[in-house]
N, C-alpha and C positions, 0 to 999 in steps of 0.2 A: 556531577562532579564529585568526588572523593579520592579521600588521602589517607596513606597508614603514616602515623604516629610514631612515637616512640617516647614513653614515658613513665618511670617507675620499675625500669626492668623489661618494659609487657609492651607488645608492637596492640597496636588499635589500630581498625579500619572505620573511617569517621568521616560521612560527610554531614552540610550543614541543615541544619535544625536538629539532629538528632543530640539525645541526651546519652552520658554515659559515667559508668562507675566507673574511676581510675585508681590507684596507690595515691594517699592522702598530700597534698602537695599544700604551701603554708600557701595560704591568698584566702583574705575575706571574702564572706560570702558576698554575692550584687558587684563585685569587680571583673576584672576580664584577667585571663592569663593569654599567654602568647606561647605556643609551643613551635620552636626550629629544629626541632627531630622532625626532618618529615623525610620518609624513606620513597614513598612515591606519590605523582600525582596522577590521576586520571581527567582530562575533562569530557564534558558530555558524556558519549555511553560506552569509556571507554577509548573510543576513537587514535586520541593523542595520549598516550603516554609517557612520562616524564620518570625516572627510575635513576635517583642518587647512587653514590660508590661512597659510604654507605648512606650520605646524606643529601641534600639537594641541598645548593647553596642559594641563600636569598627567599627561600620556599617560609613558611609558616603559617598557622594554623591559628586561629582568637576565638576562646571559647570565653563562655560567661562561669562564673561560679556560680551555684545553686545552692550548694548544701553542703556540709563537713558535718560525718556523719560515721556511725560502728556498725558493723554486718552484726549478722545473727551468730549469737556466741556455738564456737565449735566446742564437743567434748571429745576431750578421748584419754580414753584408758589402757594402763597397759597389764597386765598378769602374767606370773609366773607360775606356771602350774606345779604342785608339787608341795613348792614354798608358802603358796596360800596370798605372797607379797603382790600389792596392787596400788597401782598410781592414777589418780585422777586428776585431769587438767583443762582448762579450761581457756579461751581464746576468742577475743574479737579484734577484728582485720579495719584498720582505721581505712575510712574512703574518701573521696570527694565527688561529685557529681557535679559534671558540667554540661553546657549547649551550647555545642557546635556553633559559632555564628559563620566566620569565613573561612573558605582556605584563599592563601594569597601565593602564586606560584611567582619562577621569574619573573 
């Protein structure tokens, strides 16, 4: 069984026990969130498919929270050639990590 998601902008394909990085969402670490963006379901291997316009009604998804946490800092620079002028800048992308426990269809 698996489902795509939808959460922080970004669709996810998630089924359960898998872990995954999302866009940072507020919920303590050791609690459960509840996601009702779910764009589709599959159960078994695929077989029955369930596919929202754009959401399934009643569909959702309980993951656990793990960790609230920063990626690995990005740099980037920019130059102008000629002028010698140079900007450097710097960035870490706030996450959270969760596991999968159910999806719960109609």
């Amino acid at each position: 069984m698996f489902a795509v998601i939808e959460t922080g902008g970004k669709q996810y394909l998630v089924s359960p026990g898998q872990k995954i990085k999302i866009e940072k969402i507020t919920a303590e670490e050791g609690t459960t969130a509840l996601f009702n963006r779910v764009l589709l379901i599959a159960e078994g291997d695929g077989e029955e498919v369930k596919i929202g316009t754009p959401y399934l009604e009643g569909a959702s998804v309980e993951a656990r929270v793990l960790k609230q946490g920063r990626a690995k800092k990005i740099k980037m620079l920019r130059y102008k050639s000629k002028t010698g002028r140079r900007r450097r800048k710097g960035h870490r992308q706030l996450f959270t990590e969760v596991e999968i426990l159910t999806i719960k269809s109609l």
